[in-house]
PATI-499847 format. One record per atom (N, C-alpha, C): residue in one letter; residue number from 0; atom name; y, z, x. Coordinates in steps of 0.05 Angstrom, whole numbers, plus 5000, padded with zeros to 4 digits. Atoms other than C-alpha are relative to their C-alpha. Layout:
N
<rec type="A" seq="NUM" atom="CA" py="Y" pz="Z" px="X"/>
...
// end
This chain:
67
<rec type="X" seq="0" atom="N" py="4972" pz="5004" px="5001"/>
<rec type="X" seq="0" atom="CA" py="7844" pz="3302" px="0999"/>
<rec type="X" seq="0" atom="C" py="5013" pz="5004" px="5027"/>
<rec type="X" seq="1" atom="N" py="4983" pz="4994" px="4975"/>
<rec type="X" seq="1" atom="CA" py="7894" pz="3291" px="1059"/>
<rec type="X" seq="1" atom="C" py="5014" pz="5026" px="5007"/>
<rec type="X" seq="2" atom="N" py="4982" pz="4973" px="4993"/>
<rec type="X" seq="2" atom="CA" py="7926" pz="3351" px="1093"/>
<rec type="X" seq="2" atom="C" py="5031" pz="4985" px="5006"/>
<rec type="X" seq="3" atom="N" py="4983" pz="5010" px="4990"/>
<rec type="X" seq="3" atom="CA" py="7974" pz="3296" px="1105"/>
<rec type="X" seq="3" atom="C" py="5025" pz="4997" px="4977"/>
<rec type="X" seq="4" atom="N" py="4980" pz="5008" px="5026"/>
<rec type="X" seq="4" atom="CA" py="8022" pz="3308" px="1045"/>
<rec type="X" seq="4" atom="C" py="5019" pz="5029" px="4990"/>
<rec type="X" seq="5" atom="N" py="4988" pz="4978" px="5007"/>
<rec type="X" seq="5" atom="CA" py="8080" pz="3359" px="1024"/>
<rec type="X" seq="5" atom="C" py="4996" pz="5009" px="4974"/>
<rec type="X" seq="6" atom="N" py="4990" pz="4995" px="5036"/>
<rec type="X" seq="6" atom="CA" py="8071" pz="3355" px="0947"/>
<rec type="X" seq="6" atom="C" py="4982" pz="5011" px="5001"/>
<rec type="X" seq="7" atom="N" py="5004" pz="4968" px="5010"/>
<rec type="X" seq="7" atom="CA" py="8068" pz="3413" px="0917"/>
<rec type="X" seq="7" atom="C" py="4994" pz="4990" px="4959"/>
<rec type="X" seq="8" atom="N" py="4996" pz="5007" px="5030"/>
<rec type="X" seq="8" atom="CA" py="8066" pz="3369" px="0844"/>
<rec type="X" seq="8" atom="C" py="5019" pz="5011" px="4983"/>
<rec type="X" seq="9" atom="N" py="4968" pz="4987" px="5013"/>
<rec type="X" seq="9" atom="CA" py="8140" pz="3388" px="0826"/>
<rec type="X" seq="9" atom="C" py="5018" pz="4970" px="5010"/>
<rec type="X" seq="10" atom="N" py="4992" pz="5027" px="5000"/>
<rec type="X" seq="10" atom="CA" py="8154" pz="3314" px="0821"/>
<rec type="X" seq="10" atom="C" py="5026" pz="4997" px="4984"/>
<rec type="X" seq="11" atom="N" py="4966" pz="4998" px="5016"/>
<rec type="X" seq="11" atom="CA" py="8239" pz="3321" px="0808"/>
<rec type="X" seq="11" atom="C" py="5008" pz="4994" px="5019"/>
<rec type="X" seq="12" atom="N" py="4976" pz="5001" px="4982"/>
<rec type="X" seq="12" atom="CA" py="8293" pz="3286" px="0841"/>
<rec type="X" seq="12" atom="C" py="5011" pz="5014" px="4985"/>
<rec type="X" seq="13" atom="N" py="4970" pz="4994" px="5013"/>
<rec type="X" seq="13" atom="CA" py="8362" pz="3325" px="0848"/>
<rec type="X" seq="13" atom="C" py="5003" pz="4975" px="5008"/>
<rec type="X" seq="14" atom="N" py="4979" pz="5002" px="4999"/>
<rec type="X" seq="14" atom="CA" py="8410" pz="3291" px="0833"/>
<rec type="X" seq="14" atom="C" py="5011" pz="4987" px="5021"/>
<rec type="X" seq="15" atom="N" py="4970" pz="4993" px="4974"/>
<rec type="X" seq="15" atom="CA" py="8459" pz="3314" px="0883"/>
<rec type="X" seq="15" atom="C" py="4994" pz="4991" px="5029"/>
<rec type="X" seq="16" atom="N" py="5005" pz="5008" px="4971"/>
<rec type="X" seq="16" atom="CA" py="8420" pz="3305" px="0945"/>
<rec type="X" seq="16" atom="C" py="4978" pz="4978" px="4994"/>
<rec type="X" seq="17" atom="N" py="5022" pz="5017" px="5005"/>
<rec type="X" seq="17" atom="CA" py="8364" pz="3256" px="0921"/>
<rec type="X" seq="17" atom="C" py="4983" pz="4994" px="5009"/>
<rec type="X" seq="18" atom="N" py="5034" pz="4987" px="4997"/>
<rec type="X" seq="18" atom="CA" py="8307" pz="3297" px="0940"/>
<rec type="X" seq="18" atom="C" py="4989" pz="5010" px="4981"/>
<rec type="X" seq="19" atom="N" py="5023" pz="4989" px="5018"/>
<rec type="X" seq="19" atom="CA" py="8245" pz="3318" px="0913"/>
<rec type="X" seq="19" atom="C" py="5007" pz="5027" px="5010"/>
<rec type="X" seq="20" atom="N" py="4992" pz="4985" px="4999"/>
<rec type="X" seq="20" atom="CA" py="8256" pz="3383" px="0892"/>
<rec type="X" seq="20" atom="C" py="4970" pz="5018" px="5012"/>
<rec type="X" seq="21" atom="N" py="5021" pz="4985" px="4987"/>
<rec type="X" seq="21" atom="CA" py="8183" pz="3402" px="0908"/>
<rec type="X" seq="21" atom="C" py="4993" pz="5002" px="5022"/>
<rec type="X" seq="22" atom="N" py="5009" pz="5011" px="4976"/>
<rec type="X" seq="22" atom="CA" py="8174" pz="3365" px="0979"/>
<rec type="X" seq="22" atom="C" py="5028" pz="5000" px="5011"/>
<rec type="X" seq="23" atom="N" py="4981" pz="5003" px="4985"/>
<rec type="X" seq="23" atom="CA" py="8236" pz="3342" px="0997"/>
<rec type="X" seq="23" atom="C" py="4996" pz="4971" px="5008"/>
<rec type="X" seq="24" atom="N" py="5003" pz="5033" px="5003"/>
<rec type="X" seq="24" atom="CA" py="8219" pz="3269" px="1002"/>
<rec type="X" seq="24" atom="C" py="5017" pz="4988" px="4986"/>
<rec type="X" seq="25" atom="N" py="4986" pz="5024" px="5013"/>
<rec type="X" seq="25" atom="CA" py="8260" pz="3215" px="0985"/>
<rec type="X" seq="25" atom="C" py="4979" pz="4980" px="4985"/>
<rec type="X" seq="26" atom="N" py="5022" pz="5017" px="5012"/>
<rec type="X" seq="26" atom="CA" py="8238" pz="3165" px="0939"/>
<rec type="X" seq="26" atom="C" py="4988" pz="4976" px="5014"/>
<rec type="X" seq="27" atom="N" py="5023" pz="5012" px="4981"/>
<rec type="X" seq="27" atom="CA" py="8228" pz="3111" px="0982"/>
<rec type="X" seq="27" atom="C" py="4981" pz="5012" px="5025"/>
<rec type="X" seq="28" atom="N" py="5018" pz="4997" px="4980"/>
<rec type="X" seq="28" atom="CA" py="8188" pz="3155" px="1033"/>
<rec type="X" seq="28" atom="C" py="4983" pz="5005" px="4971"/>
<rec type="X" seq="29" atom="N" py="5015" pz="5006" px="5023"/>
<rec type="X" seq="29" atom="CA" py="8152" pz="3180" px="0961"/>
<rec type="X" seq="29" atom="C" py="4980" pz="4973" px="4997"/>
<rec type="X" seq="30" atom="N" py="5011" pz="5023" px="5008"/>
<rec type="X" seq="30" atom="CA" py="8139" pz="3102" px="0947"/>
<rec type="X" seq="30" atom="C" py="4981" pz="5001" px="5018"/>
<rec type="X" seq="31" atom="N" py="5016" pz="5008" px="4980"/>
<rec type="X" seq="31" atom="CA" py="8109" pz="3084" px="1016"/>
<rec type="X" seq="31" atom="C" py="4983" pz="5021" px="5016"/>
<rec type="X" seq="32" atom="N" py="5014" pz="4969" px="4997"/>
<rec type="X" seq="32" atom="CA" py="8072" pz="3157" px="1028"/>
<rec type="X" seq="32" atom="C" py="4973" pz="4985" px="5015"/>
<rec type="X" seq="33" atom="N" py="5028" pz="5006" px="4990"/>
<rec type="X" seq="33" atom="CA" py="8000" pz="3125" px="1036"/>
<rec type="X" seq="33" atom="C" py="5006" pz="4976" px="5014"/>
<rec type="X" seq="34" atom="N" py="4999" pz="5027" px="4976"/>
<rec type="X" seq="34" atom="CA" py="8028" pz="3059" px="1077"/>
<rec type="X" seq="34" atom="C" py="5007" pz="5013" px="5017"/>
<rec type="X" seq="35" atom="N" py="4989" pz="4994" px="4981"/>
<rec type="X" seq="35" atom="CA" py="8056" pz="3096" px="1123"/>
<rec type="X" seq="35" atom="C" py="4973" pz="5010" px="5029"/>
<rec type="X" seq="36" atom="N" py="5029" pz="4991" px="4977"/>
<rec type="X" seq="36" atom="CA" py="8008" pz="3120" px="1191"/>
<rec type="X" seq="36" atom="C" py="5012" pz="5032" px="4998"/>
<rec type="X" seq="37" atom="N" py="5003" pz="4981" px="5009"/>
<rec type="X" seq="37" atom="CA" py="7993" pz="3190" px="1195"/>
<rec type="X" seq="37" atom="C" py="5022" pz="5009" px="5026"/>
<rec type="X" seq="38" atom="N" py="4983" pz="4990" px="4986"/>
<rec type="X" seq="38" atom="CA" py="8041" pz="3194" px="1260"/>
<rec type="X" seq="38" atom="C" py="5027" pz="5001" px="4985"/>
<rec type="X" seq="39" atom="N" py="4973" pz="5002" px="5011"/>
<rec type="X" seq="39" atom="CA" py="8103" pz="3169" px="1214"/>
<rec type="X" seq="39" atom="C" py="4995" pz="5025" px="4976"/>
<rec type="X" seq="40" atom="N" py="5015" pz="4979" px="5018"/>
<rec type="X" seq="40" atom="CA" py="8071" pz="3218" px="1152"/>
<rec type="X" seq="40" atom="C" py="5013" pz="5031" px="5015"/>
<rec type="X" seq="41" atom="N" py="5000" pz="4969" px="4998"/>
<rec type="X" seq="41" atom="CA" py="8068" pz="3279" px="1193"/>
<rec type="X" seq="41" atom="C" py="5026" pz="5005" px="5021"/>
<rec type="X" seq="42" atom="N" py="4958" pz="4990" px="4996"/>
<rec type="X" seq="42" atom="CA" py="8148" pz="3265" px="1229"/>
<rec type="X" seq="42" atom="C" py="5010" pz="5006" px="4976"/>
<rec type="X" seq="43" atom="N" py="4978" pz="4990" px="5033"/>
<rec type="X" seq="43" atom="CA" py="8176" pz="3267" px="1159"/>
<rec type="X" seq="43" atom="C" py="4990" pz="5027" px="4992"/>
<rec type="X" seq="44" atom="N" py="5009" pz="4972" px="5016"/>
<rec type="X" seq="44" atom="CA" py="8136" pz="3324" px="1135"/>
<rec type="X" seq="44" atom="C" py="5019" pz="5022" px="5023"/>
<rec type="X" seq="45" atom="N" py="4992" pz="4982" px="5001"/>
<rec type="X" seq="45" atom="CA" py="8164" pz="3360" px="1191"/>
<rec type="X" seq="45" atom="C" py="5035" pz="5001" px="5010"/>
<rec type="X" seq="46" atom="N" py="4973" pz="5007" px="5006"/>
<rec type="X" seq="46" atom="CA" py="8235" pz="3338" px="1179"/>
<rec type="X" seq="46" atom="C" py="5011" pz="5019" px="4974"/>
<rec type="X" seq="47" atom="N" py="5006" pz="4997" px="5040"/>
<rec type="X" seq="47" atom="CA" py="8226" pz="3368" px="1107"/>
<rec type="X" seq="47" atom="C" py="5009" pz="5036" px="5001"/>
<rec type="X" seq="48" atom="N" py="4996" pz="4978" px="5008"/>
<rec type="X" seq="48" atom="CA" py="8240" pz="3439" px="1111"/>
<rec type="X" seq="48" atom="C" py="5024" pz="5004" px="5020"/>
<rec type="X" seq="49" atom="N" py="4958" pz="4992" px="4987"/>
<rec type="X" seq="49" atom="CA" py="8315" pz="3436" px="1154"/>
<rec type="X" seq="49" atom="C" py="5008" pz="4993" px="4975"/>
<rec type="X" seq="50" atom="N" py="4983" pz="5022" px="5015"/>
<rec type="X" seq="50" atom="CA" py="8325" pz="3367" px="1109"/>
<rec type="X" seq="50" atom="C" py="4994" pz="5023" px="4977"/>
<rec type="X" seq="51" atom="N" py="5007" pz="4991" px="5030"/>
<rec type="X" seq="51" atom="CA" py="8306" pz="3419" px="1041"/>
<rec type="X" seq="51" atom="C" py="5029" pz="5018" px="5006"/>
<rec type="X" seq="52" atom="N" py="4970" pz="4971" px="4994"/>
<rec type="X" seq="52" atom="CA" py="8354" pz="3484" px="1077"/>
<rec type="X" seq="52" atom="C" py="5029" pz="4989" px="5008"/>
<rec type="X" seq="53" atom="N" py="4976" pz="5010" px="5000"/>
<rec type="X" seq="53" atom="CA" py="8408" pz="3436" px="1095"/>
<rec type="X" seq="53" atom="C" py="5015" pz="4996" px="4971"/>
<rec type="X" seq="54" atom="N" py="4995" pz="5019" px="5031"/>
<rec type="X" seq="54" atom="CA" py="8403" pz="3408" px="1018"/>
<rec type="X" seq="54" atom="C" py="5011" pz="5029" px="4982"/>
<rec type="X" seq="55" atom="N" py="4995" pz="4981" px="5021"/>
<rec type="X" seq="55" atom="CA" py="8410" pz="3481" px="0990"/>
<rec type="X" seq="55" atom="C" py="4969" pz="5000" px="4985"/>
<rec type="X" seq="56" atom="N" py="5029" pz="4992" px="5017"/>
<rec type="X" seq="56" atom="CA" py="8335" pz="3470" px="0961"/>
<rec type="X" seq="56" atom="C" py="4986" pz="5019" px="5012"/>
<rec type="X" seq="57" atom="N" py="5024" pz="4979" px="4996"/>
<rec type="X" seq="57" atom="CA" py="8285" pz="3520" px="0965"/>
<rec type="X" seq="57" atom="C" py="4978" pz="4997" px="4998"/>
<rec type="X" seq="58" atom="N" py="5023" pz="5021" px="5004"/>
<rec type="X" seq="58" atom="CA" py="8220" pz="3498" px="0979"/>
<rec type="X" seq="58" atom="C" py="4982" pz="5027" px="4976"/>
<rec type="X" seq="59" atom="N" py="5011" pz="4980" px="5034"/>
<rec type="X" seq="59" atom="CA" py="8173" pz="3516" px="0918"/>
<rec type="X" seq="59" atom="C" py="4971" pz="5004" px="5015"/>
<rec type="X" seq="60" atom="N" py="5021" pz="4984" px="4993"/>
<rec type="X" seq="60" atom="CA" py="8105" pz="3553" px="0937"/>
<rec type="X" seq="60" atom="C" py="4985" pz="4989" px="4980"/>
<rec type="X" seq="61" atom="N" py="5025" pz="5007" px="5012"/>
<rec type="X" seq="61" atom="CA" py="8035" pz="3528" px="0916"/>
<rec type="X" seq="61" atom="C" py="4981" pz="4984" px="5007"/>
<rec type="X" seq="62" atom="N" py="5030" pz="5011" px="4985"/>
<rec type="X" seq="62" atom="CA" py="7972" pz="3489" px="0924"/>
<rec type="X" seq="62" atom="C" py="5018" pz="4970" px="4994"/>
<rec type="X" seq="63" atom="N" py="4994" pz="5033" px="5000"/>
<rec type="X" seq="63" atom="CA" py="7987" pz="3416" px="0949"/>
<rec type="X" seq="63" atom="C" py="4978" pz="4987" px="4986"/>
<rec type="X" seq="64" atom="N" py="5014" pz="5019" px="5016"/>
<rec type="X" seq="64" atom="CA" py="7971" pz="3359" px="0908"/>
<rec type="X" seq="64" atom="C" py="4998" pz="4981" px="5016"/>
<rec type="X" seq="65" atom="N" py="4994" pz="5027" px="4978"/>
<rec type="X" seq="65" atom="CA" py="7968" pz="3286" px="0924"/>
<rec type="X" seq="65" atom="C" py="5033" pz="4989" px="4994"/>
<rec type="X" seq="66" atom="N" py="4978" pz="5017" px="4999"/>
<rec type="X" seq="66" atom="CA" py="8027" pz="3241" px="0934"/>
<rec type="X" seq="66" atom="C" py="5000" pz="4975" px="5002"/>
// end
């Protein structure tokens, strides 16, 4: 399995901000996850934890899955 992935398998959009409440991914980055190259992959991932503390989410703790 890739190290190249945030999910945590807490597969929930809010709402409000229309992130994954586990990752923080949007759905279209979600959709296109494995098209993407591992340089575009691992900018978003580390976009993902301001984009979560800006949102008010709290990132959730646990063993990554796939995405």
């Amino acid at each position: 399995m890739s190290k190249e992935t945030p999910c945590v398998a807490v597969c929930m959009i809010d709402p409000k901000t229309k992130l994954c409440f586990g990752c923080g991914r949007t759905l279209p980055e979600i959709a296109r996850w494995h098209a993407m190259e591992s340089a575009e992959r691992l900018s978003v991932m580390a976009l993902l934890p301001a984009r979560m503390a800006e949102a008010g989410l709290a990132p959730i703790a646990g063993s990554r899955k796939h995405a």
